[in-house]
N, C-alpha and C positions, 0 to 999 in steps of 0.2 A: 688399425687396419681392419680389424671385423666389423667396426662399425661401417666404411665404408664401401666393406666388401658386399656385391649385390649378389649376395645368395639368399638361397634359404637356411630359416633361422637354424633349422638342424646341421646343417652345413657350417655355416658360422661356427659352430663350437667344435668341429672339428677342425676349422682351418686355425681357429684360438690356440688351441692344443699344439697343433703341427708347427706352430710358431714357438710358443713357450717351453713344449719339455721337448729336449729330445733325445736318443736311444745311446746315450754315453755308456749304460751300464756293464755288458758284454764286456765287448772291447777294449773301453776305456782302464778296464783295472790291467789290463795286459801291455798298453802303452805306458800304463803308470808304471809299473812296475819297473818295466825298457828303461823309463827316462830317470825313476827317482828309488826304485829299488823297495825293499821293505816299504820301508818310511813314504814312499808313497802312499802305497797301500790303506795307510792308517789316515793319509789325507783323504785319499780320495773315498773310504767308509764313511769318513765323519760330514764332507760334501755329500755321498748318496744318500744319510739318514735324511739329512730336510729335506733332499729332493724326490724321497720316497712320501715321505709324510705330505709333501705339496703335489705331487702326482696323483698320490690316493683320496684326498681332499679337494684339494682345486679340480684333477683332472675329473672325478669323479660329479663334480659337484657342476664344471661345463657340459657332460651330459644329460646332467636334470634339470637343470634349470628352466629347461622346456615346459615341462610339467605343470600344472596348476596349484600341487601345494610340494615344495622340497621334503624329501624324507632326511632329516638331519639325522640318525641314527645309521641309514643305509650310508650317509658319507662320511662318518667318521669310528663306524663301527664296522669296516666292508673287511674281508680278510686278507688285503696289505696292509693298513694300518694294523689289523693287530699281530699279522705276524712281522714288520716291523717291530714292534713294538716289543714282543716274545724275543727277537733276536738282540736288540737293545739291551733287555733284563739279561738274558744270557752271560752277554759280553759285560757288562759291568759288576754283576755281581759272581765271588767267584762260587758259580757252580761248573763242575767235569759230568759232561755227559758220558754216559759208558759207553768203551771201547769202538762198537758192533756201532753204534748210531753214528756217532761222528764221526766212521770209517764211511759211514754209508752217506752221511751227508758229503763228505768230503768228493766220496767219488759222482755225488749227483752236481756237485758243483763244480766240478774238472768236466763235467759233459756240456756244461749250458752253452757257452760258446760253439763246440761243431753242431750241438742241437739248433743251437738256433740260425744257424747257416743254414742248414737242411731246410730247417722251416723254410726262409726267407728263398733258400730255390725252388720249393718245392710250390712256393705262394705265385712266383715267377712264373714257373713252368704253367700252370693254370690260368694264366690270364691269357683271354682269346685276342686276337690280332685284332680287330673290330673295337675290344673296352680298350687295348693300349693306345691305337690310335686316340681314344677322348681323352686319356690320361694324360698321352703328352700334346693336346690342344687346349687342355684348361690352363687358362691365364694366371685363376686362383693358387693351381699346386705350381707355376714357376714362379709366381712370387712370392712362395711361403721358402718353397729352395733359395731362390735369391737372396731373400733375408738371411734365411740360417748358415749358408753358407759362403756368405760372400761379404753382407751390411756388417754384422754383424762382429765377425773375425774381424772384418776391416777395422769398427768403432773399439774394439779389445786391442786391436796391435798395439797402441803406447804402453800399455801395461806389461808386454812382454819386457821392454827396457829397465825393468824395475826389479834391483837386483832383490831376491827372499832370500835370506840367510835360511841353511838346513845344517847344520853339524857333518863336518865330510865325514865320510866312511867310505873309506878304501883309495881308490884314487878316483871317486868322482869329487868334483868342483861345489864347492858351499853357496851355488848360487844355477836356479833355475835353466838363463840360457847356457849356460856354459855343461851342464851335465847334460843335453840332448848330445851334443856333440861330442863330448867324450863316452858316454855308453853308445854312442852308433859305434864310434870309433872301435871298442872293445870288445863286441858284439859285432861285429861284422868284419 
């Protein structure tokens, strides 16, 4: 689609982007949670490591590409990949951070989600009636929506049919669709 998209080449790499990665991170550990408990959690971390390492790589590397010569050092040396990477060592090897830090991370990471609401109204709030009208007249940004949220869920539906064993714990169901439905149930 970027190839046949008639923008500009700078453009192009953002509409690449707006297509390939999108904003699961927030949120997404908070549905998982809903849906699969703990044990989500440890899925959905081990999904965000590649998909951090490929946002900070690929996404990094769609905005330069422009440029006349790639600084490969700036895209795989930028400071997600290595805090990435810092948080990786962490988790695998057993070091305890003191008390006071991981109190303090913890409580910067219980804020990211209303923080970044805020942002996201606050991004909203500032946009003059004049740019939204272009925003919602670009052809580009409703077919990168259309993909993401419509092509694309459609082409993953059979996969939902396909039972993932998880080891039950407690009374949800040892199989993916059947534990939305029962943690709504118990939760609501």
């Amino acid at each position: 689609m970027r190839r046949c998209a008639n923008l500009p080449e700078k453009q192009k790499s953002v509409y690449e982007r707006l297509i390939i990665f999108g904003t699961q991170g927030f949120i997404g550990y908070a549905v998982s949670y809903v849906i699969l408990g703990g044990q989500g959690i440890v899925y959905l971390t081990m999904f965000n490591l590649y998909y951090l390492i490929l946002i900070w790589t690929y996404g990094v590397y769609l905005f330069s590409k422009n440029k006349e010569q790639i600084n490969w050092k700036n895209i795989f040396l930028n400071p997600g990949i290595l805090s990435t990477i810092t948080g990786l060592i962490i988790f695998l090897l057993p070091i305890r951070l003191p008390h006071l830090i991981s109190s303090g991370l913890e409580t910067v990471g219980k804020m990211t989600i209303p923080l970044s609401m805020m942002m996201i109204g606050i991004l909203i709030a500032n946009v003059k009636s004049k740019e939204m009208i272009l925003f919602i007249k670009n052809i580009y940004l409703w077919k990168s929506v259309l993909i993401k949220l419509l092509i694309i869920p459609i082409l993953l539906l059979p996969f939902v049919t396909l039972s993932v064993p998880f080891p039950p714990t407690g009374n949800r169901r040892p199989c993916v669709r059947n534990a939305f439905c029962s943690n709504y149930i118990t939760l609501f």
